[in-house]
MOPAC internal coordinates of N, CA, C and O (Angstrom, degrees):
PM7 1SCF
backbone

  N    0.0000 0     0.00 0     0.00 0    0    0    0
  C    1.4506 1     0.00 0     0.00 0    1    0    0
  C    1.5284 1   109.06 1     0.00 0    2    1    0
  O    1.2310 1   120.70 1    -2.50 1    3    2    1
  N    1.4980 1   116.26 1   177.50 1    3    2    1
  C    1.4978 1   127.42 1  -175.09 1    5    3    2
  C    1.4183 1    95.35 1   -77.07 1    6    5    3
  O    1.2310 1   127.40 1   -35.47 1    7    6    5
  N    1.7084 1   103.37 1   144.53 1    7    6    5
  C    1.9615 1   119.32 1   136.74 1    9    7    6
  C    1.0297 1   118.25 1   -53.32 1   10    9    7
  O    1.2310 1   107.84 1   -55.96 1   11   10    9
  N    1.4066 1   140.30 1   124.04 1   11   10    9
  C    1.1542 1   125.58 1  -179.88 1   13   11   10
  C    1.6368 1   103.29 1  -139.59 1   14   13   11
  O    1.2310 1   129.58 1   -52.58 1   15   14   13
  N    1.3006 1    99.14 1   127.42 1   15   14   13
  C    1.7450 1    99.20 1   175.80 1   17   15   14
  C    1.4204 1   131.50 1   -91.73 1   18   17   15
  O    1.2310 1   105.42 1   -75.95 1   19   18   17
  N    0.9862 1   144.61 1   104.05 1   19   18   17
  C    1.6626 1   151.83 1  -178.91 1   21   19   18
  C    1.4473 1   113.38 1  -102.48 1   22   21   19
  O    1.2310 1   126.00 1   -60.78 1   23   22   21
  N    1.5879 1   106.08 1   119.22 1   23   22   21
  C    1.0122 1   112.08 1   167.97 1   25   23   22
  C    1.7250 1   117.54 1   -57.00 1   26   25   23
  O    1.2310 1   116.17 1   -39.53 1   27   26   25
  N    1.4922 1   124.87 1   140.47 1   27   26   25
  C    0.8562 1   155.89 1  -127.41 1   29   27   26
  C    1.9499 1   105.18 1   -76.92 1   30   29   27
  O    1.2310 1   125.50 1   145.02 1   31   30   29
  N    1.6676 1   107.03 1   -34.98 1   31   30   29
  C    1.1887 1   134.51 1  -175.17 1   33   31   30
  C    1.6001 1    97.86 1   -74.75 1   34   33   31
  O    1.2310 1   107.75 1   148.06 1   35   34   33
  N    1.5791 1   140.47 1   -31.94 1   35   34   33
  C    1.1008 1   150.01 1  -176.48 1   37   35   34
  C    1.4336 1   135.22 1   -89.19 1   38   37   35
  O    1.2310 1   137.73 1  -127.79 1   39   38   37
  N    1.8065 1    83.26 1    52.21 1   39   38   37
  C    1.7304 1   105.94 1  -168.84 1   41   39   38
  C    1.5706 1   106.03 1   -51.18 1   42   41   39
  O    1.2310 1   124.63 1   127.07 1   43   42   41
  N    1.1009 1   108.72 1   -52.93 1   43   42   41
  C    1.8843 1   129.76 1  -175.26 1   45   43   42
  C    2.0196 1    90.55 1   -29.18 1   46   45   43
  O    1.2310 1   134.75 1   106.44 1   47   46   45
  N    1.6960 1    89.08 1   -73.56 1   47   46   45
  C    1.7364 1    98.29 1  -165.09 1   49   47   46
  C    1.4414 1   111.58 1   -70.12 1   50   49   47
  O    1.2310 1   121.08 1   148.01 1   51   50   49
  N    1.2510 1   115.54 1   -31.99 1   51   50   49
  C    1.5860 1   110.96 1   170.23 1   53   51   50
  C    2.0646 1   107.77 1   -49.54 1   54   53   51
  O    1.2310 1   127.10 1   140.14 1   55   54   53
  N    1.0898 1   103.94 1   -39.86 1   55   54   53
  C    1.7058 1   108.45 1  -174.58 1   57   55   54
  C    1.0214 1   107.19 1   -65.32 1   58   57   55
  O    1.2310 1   122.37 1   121.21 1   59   58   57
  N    1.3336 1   113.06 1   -58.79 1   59   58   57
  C    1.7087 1   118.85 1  -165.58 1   61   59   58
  C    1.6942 1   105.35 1   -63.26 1   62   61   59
  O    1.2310 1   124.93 1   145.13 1   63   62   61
  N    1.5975 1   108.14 1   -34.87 1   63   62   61
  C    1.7796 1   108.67 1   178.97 1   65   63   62
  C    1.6083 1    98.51 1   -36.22 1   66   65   63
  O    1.2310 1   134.49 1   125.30 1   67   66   65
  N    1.6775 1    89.59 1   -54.70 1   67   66   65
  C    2.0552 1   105.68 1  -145.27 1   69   67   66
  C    1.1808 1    89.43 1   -46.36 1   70   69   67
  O    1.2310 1   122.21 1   113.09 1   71   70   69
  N    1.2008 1   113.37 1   -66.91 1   71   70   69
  C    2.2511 1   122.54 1  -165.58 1   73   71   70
  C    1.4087 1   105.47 1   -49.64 1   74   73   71
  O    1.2310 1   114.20 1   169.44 1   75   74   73
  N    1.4424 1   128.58 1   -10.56 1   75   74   73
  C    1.2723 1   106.16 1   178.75 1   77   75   74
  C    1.6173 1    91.28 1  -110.35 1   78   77   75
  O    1.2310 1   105.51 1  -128.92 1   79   78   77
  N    1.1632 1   144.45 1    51.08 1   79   78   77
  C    0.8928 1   158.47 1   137.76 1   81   79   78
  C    1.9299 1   111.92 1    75.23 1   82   81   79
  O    1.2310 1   128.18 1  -150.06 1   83   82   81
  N    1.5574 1   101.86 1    29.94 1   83   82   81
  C    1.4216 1   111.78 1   176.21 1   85   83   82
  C    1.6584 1   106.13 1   -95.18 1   86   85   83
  O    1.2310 1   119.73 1   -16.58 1   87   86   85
  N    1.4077 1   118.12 1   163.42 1   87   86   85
  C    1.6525 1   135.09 1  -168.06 1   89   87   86
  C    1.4035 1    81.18 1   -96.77 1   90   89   87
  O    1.2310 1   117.65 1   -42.49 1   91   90   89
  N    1.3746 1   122.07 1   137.51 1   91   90   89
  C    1.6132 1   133.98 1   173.83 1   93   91   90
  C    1.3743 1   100.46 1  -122.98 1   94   93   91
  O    1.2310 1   126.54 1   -40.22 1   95   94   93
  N    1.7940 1   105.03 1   139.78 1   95   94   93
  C    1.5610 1    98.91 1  -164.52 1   97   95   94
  C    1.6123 1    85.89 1  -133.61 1   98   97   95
  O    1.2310 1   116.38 1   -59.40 1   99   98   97
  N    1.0451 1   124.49 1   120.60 1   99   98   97
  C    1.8225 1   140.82 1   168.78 1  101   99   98
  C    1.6423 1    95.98 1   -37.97 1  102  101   99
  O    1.2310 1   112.12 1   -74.75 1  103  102  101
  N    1.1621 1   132.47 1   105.25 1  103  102  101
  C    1.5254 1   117.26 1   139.53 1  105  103  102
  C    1.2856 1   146.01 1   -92.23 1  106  105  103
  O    1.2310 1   126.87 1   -75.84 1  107  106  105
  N    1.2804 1   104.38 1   104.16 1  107  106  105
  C    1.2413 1   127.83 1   179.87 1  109  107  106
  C    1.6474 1   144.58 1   -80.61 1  110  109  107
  O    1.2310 1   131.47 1   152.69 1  111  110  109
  N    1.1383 1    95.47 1   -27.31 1  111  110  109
  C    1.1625 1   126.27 1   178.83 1  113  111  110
  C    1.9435 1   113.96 1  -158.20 1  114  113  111
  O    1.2310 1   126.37 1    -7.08 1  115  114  113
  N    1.6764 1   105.35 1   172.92 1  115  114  113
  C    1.3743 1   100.64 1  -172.50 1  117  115  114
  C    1.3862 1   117.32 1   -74.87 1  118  117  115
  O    1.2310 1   125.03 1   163.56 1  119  118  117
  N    1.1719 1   107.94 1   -16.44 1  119  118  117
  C    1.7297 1   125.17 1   173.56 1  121  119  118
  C    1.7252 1   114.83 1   -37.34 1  122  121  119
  O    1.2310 1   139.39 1   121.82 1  123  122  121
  N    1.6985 1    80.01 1   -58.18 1  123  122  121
  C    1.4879 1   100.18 1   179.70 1  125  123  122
  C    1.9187 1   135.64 1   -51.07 1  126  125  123
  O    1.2310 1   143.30 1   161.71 1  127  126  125
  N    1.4902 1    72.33 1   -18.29 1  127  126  125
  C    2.1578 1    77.44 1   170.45 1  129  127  126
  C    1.4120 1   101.45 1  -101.72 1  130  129  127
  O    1.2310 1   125.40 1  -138.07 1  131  130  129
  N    1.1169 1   107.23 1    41.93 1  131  130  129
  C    1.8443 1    98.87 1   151.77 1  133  131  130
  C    1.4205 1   119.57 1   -98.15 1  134  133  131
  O    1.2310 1   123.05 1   -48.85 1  135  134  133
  N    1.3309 1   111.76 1   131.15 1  135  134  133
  C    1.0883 1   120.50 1   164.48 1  137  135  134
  C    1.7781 1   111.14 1    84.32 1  138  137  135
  O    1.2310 1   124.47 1   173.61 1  139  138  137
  N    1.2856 1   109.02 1    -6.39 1  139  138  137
  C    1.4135 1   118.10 1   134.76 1  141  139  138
  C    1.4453 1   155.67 1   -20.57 1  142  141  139
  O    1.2310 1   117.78 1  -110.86 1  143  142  141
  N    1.7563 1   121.83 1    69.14 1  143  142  141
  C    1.4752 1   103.75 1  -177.74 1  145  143  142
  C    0.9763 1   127.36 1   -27.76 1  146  145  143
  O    1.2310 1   122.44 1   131.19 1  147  146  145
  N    1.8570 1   112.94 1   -48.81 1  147  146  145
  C    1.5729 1   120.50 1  -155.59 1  149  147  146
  C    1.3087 1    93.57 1  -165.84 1  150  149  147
  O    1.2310 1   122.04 1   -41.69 1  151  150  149
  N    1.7424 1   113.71 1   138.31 1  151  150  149
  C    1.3312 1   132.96 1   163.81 1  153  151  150
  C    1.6995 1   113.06 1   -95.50 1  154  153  151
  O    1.2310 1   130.75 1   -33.19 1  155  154  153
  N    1.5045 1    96.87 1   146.81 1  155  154  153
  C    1.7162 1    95.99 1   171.19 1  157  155  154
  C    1.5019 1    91.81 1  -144.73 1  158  157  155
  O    1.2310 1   129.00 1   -56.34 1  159  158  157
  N    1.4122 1   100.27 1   123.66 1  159  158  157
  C    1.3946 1   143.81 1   149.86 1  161  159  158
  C    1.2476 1   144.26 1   -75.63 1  162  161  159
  O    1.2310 1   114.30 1   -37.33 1  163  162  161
  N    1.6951 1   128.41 1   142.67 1  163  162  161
  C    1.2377 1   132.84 1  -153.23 1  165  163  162
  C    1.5282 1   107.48 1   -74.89 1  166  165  163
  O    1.2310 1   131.06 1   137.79 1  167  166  165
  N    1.6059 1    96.26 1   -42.21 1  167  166  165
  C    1.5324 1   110.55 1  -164.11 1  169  167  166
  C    0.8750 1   121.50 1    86.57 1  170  169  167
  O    1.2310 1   109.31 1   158.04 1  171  170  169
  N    1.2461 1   137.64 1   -21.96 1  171  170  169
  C    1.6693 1   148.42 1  -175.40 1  173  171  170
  C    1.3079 1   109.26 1   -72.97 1  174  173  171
  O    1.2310 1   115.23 1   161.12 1  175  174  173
  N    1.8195 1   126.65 1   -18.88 1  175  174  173
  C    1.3913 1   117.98 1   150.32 1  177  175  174
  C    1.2560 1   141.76 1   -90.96 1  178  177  175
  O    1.2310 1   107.53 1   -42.19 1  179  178  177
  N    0.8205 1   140.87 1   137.81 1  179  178  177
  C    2.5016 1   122.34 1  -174.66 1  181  179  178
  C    1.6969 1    74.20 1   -80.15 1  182  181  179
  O    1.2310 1    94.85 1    77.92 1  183  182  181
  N    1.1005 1   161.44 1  -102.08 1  183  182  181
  C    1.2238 1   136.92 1  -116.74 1  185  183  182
  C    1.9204 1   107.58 1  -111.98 1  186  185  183
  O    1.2310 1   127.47 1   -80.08 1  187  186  185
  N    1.7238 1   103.22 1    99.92 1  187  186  185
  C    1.3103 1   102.13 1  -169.52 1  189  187  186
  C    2.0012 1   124.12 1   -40.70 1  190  189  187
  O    1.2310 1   128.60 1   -44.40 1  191  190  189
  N    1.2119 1   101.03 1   135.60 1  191  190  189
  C    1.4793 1    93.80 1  -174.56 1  193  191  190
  C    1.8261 1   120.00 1    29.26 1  194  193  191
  O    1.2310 1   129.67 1  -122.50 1  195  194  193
  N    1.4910 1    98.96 1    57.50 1  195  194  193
  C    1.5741 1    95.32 1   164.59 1  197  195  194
  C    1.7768 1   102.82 1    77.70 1  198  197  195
  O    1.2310 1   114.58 1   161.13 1  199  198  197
  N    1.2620 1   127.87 1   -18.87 1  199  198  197
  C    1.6990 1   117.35 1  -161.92 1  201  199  198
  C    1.7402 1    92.33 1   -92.60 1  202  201  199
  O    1.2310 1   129.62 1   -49.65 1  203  202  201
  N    1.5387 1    99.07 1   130.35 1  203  202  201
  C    1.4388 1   110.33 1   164.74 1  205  203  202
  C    1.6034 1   110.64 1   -93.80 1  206  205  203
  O    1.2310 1   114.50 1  -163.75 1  207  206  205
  N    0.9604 1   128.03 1    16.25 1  207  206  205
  C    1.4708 1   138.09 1   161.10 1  209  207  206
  C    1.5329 1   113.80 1  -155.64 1  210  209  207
  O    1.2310 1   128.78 1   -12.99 1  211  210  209
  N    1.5499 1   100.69 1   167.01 1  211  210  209
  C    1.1941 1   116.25 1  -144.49 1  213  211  210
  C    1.6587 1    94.94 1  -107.31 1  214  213  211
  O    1.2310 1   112.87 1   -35.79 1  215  214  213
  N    1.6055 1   131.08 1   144.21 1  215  214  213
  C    1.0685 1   123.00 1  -150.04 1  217  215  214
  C    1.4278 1    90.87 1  -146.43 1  218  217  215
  O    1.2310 1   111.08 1   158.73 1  219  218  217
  N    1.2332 1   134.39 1   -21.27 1  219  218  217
  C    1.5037 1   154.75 1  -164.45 1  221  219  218
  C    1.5999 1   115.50 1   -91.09 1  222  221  219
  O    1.2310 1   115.28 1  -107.51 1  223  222  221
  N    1.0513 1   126.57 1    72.49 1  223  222  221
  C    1.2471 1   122.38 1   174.36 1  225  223  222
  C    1.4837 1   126.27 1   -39.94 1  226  225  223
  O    1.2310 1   122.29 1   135.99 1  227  226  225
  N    1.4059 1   113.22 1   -44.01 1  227  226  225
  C    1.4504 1   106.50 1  -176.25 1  229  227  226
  C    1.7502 1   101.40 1   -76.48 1  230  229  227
  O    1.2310 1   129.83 1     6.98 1  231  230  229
  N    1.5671 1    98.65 1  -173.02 1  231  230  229
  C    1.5576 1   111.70 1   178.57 1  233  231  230
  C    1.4322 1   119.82 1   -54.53 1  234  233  231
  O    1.2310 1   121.08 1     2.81 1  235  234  233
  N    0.7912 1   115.53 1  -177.19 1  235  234  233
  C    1.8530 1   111.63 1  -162.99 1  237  235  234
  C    1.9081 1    89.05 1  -179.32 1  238  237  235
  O    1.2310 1   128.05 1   -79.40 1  239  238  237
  N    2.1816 1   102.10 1   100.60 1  239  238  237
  C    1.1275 1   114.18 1   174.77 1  241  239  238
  C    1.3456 1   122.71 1   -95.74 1  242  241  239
  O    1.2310 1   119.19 1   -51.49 1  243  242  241
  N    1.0768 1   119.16 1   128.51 1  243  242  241
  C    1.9616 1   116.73 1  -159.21 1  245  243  242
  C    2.2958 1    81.83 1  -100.77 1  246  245  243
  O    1.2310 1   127.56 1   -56.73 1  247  246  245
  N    1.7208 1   103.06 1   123.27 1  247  246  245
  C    1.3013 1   109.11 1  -164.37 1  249  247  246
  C    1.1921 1    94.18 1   -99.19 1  250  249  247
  O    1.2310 1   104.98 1  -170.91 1  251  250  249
  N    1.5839 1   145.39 1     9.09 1  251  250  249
  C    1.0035 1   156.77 1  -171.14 1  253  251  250
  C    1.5123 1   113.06 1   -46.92 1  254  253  251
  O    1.2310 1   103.13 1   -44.80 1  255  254  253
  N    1.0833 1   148.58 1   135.20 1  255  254  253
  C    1.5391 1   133.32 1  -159.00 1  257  255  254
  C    1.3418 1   137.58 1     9.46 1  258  257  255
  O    1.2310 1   126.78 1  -140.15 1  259  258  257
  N    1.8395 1   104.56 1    39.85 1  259  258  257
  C    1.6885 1   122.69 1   144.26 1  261  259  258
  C    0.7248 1   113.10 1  -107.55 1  262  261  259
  O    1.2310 1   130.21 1    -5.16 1  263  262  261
  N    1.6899 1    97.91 1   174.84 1  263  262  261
  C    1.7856 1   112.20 1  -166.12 1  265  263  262
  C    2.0931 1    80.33 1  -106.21 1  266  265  263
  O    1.2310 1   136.89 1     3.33 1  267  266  265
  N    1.3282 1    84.89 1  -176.67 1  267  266  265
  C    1.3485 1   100.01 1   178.52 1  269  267  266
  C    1.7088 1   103.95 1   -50.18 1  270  269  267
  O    1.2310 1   116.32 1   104.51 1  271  270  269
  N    1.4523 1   124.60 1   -75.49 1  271  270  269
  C    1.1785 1   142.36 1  -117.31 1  273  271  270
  C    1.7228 1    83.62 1   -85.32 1  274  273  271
  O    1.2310 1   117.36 1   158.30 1  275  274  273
  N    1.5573 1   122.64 1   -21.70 1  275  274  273
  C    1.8032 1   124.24 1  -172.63 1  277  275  274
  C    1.6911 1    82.66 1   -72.67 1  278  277  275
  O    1.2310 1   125.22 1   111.38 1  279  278  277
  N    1.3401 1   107.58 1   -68.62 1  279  278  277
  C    1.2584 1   111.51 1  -162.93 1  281  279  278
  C    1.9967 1   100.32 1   -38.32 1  282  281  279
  O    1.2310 1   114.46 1   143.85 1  283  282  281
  N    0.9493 1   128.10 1   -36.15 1  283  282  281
  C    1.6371 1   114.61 1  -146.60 1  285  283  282
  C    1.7851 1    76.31 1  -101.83 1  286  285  283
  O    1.2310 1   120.77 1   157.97 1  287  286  285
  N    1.3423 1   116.13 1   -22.03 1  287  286  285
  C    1.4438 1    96.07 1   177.39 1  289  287  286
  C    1.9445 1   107.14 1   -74.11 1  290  289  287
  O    1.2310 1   117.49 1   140.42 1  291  290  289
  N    1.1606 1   122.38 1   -39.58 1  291  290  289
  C    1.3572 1   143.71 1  -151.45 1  293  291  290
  C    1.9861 1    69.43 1   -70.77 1  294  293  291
  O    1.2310 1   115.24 1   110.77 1  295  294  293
  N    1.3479 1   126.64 1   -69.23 1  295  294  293
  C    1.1299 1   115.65 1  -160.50 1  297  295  294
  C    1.8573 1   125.60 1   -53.31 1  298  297  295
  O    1.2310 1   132.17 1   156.97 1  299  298  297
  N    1.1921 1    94.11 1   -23.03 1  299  298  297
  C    1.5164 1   122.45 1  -154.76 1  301  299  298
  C    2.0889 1    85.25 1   -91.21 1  302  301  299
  O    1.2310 1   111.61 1   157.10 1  303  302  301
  N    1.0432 1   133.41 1   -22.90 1  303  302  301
  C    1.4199 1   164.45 1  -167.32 1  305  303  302
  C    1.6824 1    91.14 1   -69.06 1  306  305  303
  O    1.2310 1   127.84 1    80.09 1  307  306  305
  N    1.4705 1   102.51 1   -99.91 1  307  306  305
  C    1.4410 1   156.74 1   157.89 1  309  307  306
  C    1.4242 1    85.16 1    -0.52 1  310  309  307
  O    1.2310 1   117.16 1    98.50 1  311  310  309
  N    1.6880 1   123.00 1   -81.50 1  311  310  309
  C    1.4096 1   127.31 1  -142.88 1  313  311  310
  C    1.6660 1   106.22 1   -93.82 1  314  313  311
  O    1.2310 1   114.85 1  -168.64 1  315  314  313
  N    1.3590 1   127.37 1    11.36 1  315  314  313
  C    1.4367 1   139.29 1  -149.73 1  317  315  314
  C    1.8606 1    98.96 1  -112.21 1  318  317  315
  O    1.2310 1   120.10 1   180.00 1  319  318  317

């Protein structure tokens, strides 16, 4: 299955990733989207964790008024 990075606040989607049998990676910093299929984000910042540029090649899902299960569909989308 995919790497997938979730910001840290996105306990809900971090869970639902695990059960569908994806690697969930804490992002914490910009370090942290290495090696990353796909990031998912709060949205609640314009510049994710402090970065004024973008460092993440794969998709990058803003979870901002989804529930878990859009988000893991939106991801499941993304990596297909």
């Amino acid at each position: 299955m995919a790497r997938i990075g979730v910001e840290e606040s996105l306990a809900d989607v971090k869970n639902a990733l695990m059960e569908m049998g994806h690697e969930v990676v804490d992002l914490r910093s910009e370090e942290d989207t290495a090696y990353c299929d796909c990031c998912v984000i709060t949205g609640q910042d314009k510049d994710v964790m402090g970065m004024s540029t973008t460092s993440m090649a794969g998709p990058v899902i803003n979870a901002h008024g989804h529930n878990a299960e859009e988000v893991c569909q939106m991801v499941d989308n993304k990596l297909s």
